[in-house]
PDB file with SEQRES, HELIX, SHEET and CRYST1 records, atoms N, CA, C and O in Angstrom:
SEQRES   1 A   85  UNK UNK UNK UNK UNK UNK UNK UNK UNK UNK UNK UNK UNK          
SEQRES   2 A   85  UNK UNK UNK UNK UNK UNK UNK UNK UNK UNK UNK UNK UNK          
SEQRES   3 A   85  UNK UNK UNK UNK UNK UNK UNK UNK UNK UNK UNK UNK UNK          
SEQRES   4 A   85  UNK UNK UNK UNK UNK UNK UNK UNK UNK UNK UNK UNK UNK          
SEQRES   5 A   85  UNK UNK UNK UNK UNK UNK UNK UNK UNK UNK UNK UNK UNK          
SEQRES   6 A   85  UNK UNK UNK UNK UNK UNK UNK UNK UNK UNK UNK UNK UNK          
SEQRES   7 A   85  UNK UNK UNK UNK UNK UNK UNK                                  
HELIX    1 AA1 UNK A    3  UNK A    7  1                                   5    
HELIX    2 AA2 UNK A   10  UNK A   41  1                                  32    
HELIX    3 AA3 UNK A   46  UNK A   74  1                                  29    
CRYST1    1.000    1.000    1.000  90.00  90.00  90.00 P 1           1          
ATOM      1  N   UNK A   1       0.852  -1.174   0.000  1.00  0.00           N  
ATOM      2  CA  UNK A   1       0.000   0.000   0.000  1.00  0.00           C  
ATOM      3  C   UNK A   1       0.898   1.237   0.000  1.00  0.00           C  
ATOM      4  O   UNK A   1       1.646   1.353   0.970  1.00  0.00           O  
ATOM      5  N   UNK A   2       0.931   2.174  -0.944  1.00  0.00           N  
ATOM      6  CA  UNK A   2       1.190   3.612  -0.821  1.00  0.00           C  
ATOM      7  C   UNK A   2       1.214   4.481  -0.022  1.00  0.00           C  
ATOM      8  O   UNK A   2       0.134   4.994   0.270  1.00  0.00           O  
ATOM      9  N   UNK A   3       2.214   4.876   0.503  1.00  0.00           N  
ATOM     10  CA  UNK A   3       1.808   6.363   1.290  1.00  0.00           C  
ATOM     11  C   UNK A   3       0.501   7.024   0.851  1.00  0.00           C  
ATOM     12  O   UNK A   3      -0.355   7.031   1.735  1.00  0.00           O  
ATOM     13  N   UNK A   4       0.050   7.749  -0.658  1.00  0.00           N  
ATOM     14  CA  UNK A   4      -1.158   8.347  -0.655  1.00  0.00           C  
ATOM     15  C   UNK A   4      -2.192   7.492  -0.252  1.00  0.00           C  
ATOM     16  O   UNK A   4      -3.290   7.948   0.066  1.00  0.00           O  
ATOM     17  N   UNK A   5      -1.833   5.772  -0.229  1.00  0.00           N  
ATOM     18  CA  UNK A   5      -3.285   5.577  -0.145  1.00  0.00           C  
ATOM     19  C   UNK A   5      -3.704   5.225   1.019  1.00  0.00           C  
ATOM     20  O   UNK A   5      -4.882   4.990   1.291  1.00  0.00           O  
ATOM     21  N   UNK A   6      -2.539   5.151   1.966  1.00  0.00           N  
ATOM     22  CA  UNK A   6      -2.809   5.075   3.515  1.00  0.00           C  
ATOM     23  C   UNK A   6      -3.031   6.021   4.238  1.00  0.00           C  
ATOM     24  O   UNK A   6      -3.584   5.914   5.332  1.00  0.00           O  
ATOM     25  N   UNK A   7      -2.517   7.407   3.586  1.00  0.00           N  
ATOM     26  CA  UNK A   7      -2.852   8.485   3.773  1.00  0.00           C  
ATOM     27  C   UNK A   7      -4.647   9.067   3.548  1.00  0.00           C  
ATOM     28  O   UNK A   7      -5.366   9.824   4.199  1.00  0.00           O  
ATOM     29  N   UNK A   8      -4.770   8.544   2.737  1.00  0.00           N  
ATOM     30  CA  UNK A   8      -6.831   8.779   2.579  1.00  0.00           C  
ATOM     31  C   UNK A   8      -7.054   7.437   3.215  1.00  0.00           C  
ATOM     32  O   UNK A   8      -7.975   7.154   2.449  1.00  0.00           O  
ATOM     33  N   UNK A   9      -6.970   6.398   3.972  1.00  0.00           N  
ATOM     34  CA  UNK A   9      -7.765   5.775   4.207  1.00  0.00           C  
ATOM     35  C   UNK A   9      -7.499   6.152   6.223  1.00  0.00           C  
ATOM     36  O   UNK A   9      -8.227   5.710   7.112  1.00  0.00           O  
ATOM     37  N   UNK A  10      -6.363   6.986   6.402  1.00  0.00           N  
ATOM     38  CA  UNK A  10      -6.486   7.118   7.322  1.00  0.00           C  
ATOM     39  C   UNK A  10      -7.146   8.533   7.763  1.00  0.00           C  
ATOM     40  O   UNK A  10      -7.430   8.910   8.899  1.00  0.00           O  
ATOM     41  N   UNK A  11      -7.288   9.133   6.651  1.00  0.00           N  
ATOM     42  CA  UNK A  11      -8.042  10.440   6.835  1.00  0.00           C  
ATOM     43  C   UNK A  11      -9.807   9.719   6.838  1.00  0.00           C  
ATOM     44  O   UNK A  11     -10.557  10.103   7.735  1.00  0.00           O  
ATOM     45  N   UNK A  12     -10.181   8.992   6.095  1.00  0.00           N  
ATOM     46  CA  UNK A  12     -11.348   8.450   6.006  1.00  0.00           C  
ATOM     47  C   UNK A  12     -12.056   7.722   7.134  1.00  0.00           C  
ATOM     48  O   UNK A  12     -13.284   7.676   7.215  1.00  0.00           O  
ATOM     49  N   UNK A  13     -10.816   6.874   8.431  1.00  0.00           N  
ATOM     50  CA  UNK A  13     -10.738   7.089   9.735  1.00  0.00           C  
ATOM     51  C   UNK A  13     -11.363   7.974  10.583  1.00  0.00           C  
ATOM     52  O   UNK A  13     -12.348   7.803  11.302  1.00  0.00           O  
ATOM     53  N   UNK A  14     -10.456   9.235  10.359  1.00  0.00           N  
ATOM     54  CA  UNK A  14     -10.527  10.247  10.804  1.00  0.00           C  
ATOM     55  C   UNK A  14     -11.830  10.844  11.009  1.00  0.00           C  
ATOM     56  O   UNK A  14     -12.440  10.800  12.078  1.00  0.00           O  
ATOM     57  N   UNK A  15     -12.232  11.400   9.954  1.00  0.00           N  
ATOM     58  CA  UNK A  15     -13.557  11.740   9.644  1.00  0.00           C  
ATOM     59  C   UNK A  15     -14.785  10.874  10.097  1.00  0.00           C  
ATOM     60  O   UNK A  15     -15.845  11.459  10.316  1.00  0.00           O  
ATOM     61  N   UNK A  16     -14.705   9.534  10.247  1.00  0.00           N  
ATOM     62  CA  UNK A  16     -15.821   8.597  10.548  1.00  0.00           C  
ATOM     63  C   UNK A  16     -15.528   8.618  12.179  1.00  0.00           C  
ATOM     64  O   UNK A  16     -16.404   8.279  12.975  1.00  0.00           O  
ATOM     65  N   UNK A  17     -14.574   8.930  12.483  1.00  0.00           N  
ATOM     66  CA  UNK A  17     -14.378   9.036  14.523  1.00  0.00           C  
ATOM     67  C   UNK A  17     -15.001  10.419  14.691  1.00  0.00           C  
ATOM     68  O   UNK A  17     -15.558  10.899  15.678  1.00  0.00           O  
ATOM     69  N   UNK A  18     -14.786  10.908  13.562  1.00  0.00           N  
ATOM     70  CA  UNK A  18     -15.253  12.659  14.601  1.00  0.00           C  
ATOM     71  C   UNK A  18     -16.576  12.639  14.221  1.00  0.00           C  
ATOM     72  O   UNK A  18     -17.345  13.082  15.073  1.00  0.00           O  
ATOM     73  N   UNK A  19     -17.114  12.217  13.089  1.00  0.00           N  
ATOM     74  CA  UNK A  19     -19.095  12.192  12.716  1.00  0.00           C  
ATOM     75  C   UNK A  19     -19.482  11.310  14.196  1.00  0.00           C  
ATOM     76  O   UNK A  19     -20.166  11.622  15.171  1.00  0.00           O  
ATOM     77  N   UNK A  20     -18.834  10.290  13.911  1.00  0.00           N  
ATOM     78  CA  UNK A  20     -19.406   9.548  15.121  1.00  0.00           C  
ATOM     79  C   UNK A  20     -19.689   9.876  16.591  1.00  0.00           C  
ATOM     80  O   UNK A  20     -20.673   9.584  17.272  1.00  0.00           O  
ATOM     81  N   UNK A  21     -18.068  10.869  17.055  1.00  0.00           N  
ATOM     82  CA  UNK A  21     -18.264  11.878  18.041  1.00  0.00           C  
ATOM     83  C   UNK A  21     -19.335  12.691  18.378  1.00  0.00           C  
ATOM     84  O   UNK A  21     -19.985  12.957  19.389  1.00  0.00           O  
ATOM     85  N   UNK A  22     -19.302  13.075  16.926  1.00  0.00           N  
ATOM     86  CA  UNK A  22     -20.452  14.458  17.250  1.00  0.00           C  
ATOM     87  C   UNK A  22     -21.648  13.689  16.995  1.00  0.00           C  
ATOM     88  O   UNK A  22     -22.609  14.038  17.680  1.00  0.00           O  
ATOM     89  N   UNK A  23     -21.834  12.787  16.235  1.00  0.00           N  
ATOM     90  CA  UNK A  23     -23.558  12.248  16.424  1.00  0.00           C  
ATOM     91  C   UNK A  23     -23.772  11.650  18.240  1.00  0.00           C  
ATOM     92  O   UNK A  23     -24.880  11.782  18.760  1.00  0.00           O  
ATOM     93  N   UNK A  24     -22.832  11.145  18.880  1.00  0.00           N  
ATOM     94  CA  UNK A  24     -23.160  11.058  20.088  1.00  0.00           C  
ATOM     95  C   UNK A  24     -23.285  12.327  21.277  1.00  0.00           C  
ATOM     96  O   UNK A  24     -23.982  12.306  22.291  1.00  0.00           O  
ATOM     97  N   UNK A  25     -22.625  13.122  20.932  1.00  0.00           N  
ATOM     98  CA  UNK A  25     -22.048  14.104  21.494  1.00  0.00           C  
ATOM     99  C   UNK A  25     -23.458  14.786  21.493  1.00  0.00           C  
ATOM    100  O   UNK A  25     -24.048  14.807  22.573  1.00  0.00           O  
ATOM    101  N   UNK A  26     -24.052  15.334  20.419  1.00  0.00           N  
ATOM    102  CA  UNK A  26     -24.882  16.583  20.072  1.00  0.00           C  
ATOM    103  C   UNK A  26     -26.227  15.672  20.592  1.00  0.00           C  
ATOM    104  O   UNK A  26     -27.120  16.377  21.062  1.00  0.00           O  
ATOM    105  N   UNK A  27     -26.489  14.275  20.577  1.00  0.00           N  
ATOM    106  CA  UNK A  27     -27.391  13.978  21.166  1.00  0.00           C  
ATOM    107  C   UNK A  27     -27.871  14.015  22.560  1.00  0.00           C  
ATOM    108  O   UNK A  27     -28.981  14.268  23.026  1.00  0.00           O  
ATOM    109  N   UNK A  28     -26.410  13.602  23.267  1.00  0.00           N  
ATOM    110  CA  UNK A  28     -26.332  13.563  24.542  1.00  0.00           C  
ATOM    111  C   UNK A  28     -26.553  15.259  25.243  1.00  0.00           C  
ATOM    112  O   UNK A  28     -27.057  15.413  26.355  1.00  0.00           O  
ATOM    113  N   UNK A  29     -26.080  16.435  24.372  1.00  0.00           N  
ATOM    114  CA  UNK A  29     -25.849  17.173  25.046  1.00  0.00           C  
ATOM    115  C   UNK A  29     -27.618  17.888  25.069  1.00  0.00           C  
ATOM    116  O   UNK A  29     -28.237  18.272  26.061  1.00  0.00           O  
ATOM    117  N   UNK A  30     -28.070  17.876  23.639  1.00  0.00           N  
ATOM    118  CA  UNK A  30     -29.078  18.169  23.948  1.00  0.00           C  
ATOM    119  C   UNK A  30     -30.477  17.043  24.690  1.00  0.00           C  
ATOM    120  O   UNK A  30     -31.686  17.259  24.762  1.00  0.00           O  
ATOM    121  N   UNK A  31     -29.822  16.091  25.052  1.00  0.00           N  
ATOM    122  CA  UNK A  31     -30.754  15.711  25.925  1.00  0.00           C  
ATOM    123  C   UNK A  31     -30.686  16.265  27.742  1.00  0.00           C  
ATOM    124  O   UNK A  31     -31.506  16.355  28.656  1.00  0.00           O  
ATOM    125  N   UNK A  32     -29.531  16.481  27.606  1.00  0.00           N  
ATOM    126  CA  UNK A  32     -28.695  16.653  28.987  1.00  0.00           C  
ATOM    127  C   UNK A  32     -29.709  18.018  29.032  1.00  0.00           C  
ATOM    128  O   UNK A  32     -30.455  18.129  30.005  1.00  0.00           O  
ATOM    129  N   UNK A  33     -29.724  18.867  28.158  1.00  0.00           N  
ATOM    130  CA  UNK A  33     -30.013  20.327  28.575  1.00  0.00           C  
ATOM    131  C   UNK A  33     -31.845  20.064  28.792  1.00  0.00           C  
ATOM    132  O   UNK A  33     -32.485  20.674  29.648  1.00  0.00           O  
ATOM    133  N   UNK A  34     -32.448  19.074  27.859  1.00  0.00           N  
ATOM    134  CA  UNK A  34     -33.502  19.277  28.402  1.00  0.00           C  
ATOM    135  C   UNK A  34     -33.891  18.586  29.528  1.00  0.00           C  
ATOM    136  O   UNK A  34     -35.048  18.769  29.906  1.00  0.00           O  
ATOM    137  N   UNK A  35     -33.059  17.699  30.262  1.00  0.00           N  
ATOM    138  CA  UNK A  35     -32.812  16.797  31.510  1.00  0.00           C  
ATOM    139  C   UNK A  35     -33.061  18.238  32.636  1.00  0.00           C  
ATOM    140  O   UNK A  35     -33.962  18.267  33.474  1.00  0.00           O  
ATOM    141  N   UNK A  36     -32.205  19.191  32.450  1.00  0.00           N  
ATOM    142  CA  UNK A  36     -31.852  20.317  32.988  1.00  0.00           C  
ATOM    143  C   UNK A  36     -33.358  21.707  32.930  1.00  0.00           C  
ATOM    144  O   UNK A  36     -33.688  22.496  33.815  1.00  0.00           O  
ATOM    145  N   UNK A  37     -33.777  21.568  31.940  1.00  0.00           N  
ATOM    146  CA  UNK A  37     -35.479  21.836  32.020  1.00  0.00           C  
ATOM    147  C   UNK A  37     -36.259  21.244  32.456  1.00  0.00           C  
ATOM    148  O   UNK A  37     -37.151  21.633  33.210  1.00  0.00           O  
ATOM    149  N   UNK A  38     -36.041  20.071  32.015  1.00  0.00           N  
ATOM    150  CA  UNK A  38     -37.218  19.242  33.352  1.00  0.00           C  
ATOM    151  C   UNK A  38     -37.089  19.465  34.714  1.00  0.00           C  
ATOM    152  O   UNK A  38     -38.102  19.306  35.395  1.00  0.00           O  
ATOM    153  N   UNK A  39     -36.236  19.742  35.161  1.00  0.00           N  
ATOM    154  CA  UNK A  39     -35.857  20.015  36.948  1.00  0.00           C  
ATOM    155  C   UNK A  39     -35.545  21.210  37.243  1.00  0.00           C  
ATOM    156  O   UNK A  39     -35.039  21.321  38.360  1.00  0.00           O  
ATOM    157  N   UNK A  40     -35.747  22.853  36.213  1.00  0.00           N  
ATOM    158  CA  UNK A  40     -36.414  23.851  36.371  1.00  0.00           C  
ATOM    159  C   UNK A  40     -37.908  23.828  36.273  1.00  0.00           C  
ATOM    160  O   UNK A  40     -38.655  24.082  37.218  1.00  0.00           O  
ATOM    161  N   UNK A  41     -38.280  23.517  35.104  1.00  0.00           N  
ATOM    162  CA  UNK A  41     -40.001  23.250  35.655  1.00  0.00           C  
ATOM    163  C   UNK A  41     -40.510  22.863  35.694  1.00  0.00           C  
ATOM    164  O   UNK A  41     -41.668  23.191  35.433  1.00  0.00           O  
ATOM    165  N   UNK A  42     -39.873  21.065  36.305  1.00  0.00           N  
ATOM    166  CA  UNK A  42     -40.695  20.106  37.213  1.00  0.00           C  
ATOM    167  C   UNK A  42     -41.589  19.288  35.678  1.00  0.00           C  
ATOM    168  O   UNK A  42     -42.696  18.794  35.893  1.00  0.00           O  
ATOM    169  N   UNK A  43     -41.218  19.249  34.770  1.00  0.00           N  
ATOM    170  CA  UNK A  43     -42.380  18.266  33.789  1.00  0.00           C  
ATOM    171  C   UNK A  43     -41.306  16.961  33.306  1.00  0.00           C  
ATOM    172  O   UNK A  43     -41.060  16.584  32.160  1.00  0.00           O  
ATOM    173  N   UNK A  44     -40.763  16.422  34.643  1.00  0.00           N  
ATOM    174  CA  UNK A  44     -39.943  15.172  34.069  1.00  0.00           C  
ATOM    175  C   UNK A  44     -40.318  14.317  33.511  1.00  0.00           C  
ATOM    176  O   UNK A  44     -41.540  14.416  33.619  1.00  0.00           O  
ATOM    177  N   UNK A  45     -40.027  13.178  32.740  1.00  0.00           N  
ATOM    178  CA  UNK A  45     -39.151  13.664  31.830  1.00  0.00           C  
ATOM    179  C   UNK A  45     -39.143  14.100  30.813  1.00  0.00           C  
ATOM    180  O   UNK A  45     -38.099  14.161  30.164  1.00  0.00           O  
ATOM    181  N   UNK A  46     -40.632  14.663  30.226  1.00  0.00           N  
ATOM    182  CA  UNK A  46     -40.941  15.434  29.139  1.00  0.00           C  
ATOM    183  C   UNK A  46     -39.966  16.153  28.123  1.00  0.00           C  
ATOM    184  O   UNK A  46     -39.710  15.791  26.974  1.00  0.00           O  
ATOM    185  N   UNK A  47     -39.406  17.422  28.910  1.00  0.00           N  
ATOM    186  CA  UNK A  47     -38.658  18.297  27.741  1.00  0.00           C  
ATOM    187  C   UNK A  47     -36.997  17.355  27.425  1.00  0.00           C  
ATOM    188  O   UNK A  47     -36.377  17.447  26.366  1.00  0.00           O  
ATOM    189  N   UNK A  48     -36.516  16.422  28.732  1.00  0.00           N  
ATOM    190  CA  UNK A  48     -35.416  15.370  28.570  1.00  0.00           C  
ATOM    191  C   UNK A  48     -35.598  14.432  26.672  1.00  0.00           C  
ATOM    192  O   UNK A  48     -34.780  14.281  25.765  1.00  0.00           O  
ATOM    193  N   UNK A  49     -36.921  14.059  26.809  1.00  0.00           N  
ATOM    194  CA  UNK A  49     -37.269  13.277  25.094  1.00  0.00           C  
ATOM    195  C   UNK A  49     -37.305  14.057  24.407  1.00  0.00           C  
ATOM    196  O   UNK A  49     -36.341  14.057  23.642  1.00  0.00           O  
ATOM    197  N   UNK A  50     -38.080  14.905  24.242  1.00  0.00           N  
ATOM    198  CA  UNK A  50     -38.266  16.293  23.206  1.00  0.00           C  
ATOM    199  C   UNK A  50     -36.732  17.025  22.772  1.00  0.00           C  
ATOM    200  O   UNK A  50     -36.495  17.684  21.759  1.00  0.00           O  
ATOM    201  N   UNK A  51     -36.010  16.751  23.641  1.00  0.00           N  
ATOM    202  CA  UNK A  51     -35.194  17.451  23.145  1.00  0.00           C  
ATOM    203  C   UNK A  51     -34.181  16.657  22.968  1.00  0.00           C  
ATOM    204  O   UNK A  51     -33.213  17.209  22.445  1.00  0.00           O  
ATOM    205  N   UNK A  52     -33.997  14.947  23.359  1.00  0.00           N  
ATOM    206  CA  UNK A  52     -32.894  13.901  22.823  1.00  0.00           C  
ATOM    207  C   UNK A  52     -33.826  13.533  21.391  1.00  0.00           C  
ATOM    208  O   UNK A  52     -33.157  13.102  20.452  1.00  0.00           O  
ATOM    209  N   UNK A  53     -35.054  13.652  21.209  1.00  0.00           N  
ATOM    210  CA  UNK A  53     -35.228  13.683  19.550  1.00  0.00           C  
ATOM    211  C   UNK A  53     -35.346  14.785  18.820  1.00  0.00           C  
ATOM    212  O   UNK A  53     -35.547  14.897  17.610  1.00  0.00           O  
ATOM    213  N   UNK A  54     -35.245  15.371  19.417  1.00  0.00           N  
ATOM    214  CA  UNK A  54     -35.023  17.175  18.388  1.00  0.00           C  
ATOM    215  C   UNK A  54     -33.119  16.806  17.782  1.00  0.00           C  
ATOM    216  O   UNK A  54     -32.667  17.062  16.666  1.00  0.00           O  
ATOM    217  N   UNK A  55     -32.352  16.142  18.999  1.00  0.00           N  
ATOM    218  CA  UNK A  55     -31.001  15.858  18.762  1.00  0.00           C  
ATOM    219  C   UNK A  55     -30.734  15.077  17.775  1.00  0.00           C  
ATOM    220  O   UNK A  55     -29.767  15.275  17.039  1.00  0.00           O  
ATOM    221  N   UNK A  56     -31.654  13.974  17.618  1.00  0.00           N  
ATOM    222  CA  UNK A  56     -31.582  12.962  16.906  1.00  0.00           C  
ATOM    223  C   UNK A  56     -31.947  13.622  15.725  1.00  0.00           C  
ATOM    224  O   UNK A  56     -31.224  13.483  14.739  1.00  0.00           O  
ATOM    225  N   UNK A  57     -32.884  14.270  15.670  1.00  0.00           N  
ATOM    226  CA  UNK A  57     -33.170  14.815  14.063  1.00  0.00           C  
ATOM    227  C   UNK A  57     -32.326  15.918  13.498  1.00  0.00           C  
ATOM    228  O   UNK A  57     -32.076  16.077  12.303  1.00  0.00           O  
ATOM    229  N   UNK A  58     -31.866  16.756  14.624  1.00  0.00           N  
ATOM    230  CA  UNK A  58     -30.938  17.639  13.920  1.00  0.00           C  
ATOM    231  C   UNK A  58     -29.433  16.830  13.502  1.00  0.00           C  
ATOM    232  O   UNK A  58     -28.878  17.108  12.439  1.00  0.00           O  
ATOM    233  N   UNK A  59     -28.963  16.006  14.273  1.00  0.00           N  
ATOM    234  CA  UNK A  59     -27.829  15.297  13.838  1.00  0.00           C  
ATOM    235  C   UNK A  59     -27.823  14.454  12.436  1.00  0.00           C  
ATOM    236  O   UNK A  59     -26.821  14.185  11.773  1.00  0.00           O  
ATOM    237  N   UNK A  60     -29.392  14.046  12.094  1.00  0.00           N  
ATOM    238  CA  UNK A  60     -29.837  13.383  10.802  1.00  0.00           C  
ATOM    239  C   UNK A  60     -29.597  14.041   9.501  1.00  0.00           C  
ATOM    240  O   UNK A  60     -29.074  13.747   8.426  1.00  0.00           O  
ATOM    241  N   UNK A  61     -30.213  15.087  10.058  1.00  0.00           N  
ATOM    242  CA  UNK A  61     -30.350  16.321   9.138  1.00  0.00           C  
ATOM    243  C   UNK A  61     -29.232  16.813   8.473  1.00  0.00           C  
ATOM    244  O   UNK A  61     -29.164  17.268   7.331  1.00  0.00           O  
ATOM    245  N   UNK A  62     -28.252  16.656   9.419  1.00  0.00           N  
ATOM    246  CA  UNK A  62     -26.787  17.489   9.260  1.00  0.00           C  
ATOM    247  C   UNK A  62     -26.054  16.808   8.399  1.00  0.00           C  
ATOM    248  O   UNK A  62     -25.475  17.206   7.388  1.00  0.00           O  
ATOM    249  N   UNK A  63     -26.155  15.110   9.155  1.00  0.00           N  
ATOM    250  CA  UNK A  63     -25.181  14.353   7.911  1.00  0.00           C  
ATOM    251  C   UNK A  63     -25.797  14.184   6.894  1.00  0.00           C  
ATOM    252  O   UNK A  63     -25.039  13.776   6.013  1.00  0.00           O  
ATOM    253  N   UNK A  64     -27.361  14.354   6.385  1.00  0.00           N  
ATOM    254  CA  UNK A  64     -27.612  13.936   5.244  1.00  0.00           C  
ATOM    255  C   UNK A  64     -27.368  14.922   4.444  1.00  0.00           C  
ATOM    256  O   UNK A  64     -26.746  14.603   3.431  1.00  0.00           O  
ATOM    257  N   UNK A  65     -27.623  15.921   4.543  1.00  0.00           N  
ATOM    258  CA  UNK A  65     -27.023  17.028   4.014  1.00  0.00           C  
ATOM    259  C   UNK A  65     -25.552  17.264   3.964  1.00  0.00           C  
ATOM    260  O   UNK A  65     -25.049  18.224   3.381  1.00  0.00           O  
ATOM    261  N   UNK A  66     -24.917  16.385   4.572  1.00  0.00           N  
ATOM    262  CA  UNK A  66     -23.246  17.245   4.606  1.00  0.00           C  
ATOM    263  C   UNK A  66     -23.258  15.768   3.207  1.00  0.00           C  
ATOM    264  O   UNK A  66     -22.527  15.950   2.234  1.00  0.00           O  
ATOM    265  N   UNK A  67     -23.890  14.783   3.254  1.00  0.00           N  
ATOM    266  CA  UNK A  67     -23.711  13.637   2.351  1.00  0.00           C  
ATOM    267  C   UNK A  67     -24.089  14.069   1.294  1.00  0.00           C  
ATOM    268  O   UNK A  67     -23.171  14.141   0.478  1.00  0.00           O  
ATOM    269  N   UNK A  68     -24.901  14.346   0.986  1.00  0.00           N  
ATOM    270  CA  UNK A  68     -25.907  15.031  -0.325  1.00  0.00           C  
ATOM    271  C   UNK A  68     -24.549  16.180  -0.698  1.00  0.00           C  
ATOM    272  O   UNK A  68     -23.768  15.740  -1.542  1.00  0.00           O  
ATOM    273  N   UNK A  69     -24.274  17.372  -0.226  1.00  0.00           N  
ATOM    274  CA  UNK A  69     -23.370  18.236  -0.827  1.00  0.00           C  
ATOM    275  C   UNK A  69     -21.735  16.841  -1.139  1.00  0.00           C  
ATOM    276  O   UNK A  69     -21.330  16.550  -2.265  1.00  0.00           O  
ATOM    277  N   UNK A  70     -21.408  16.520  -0.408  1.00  0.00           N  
ATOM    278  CA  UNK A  70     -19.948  15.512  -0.384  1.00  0.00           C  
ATOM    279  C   UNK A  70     -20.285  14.889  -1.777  1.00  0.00           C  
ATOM    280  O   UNK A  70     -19.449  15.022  -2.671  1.00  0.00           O  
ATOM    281  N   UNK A  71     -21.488  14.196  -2.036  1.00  0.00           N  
ATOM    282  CA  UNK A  71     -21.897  13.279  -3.204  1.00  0.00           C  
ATOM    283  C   UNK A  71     -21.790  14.599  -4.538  1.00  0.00           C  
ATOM    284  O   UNK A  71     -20.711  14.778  -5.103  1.00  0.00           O  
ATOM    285  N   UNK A  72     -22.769  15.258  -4.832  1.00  0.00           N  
ATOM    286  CA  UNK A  72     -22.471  16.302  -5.205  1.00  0.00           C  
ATOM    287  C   UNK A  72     -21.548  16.995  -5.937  1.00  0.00           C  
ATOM    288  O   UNK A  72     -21.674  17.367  -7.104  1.00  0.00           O  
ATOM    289  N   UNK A  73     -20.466  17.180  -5.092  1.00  0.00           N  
ATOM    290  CA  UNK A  73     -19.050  17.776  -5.426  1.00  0.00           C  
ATOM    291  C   UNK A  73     -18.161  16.461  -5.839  1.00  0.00           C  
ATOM    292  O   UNK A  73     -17.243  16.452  -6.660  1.00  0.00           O  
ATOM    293  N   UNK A  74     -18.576  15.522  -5.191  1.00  0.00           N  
ATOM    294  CA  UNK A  74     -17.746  13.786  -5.981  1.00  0.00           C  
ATOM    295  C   UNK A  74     -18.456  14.275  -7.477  1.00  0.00           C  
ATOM    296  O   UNK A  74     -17.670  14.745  -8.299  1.00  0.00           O  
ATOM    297  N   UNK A  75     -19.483  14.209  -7.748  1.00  0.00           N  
ATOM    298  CA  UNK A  75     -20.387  13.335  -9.387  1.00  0.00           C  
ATOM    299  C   UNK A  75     -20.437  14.722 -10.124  1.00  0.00           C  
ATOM    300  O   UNK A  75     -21.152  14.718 -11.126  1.00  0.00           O  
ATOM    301  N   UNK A  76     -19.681  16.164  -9.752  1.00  0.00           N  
ATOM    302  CA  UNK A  76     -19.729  17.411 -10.961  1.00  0.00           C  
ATOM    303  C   UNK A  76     -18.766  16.890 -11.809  1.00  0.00           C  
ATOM    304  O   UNK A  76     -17.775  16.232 -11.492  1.00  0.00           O  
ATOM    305  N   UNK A  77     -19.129  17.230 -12.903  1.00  0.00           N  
ATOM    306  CA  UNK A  77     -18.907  17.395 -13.997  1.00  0.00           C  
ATOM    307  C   UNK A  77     -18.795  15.794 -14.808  1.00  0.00           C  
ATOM    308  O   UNK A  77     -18.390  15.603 -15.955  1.00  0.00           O  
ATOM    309  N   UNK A  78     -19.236  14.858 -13.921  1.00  0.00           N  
ATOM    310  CA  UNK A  78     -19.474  13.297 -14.302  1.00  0.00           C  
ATOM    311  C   UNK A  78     -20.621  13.244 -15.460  1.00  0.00           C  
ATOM    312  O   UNK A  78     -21.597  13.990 -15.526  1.00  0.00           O  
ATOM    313  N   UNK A  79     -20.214  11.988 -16.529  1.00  0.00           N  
ATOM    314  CA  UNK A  79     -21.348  12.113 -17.357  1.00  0.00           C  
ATOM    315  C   UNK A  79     -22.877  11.756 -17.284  1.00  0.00           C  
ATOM    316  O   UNK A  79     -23.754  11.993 -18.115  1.00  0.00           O  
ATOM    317  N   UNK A  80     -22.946  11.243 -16.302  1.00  0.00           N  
ATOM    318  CA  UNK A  80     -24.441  11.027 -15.648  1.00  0.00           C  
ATOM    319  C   UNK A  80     -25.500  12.531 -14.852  1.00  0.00           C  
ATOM    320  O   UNK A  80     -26.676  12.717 -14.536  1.00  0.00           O  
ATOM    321  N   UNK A  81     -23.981  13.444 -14.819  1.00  0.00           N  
ATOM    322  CA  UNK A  81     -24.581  14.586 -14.115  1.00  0.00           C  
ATOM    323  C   UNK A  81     -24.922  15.972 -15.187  1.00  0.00           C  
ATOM    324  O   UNK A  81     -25.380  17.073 -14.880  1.00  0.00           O  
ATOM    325  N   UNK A  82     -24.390  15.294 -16.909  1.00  0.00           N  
ATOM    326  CA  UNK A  82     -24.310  16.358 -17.616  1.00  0.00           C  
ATOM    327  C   UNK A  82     -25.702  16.966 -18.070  1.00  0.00           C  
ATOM    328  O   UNK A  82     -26.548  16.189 -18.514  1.00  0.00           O  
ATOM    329  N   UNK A  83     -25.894  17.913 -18.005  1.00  0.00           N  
ATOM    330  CA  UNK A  83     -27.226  17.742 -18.727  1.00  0.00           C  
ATOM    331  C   UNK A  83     -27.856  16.977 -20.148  1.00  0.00           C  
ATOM    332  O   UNK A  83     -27.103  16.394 -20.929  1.00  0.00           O  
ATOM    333  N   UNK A  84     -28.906  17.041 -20.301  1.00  0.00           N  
ATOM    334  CA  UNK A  84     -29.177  16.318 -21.828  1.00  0.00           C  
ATOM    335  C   UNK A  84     -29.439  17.569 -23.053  1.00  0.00           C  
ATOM    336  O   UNK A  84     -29.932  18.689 -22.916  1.00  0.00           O  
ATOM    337  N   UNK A  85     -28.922  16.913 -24.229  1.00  0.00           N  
ATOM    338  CA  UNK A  85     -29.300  18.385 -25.562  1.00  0.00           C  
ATOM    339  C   UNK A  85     -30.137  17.792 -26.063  1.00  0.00           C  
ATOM    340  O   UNK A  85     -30.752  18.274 -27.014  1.00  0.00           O  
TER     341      UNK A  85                                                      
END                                                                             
């Protein structure tokens, strides 16, 4: 194996530890904060779910979209992406 090609497969690593980070991360935190509303105004554990699936959907949201642009910028100027005359 190549230096370049151990070089992208360890960047490809890279990138799949830190998505993974932050999909746990951004879930946990916004559940944590609405954990932290529930025990300002007492509606446990209500705003705790509401807001670990508000996490879950914004984290969805993010990679499908960061996937959709990544795909995107892979398939410009590919001949499947050209237009038709």
């Amino acid at each position: 194996m190549e230096l370049r090609e151990r070089r992208a497969l360890n960047q490809g690593f890279d990138r799949a530890l830190a998505q993974g980070l932050e999909i746990v991360a951004s879930v946990f935190l916004f559940g944590l904060f609405g954990w932290w509303l529930d025990r300002v105004f007492g509606t446990r554990p209500i705003l705790m779910i509401v807001f670990g699936l508000l996490g879950v959907f914004a984290i969805s949201m993010r990679s499908y979209l960061w996937y959709k642009a990544s795909m995107d910028r892979e398939e410009k100027g590919k001949p499947w992406k050209r237009p038709s005359q």
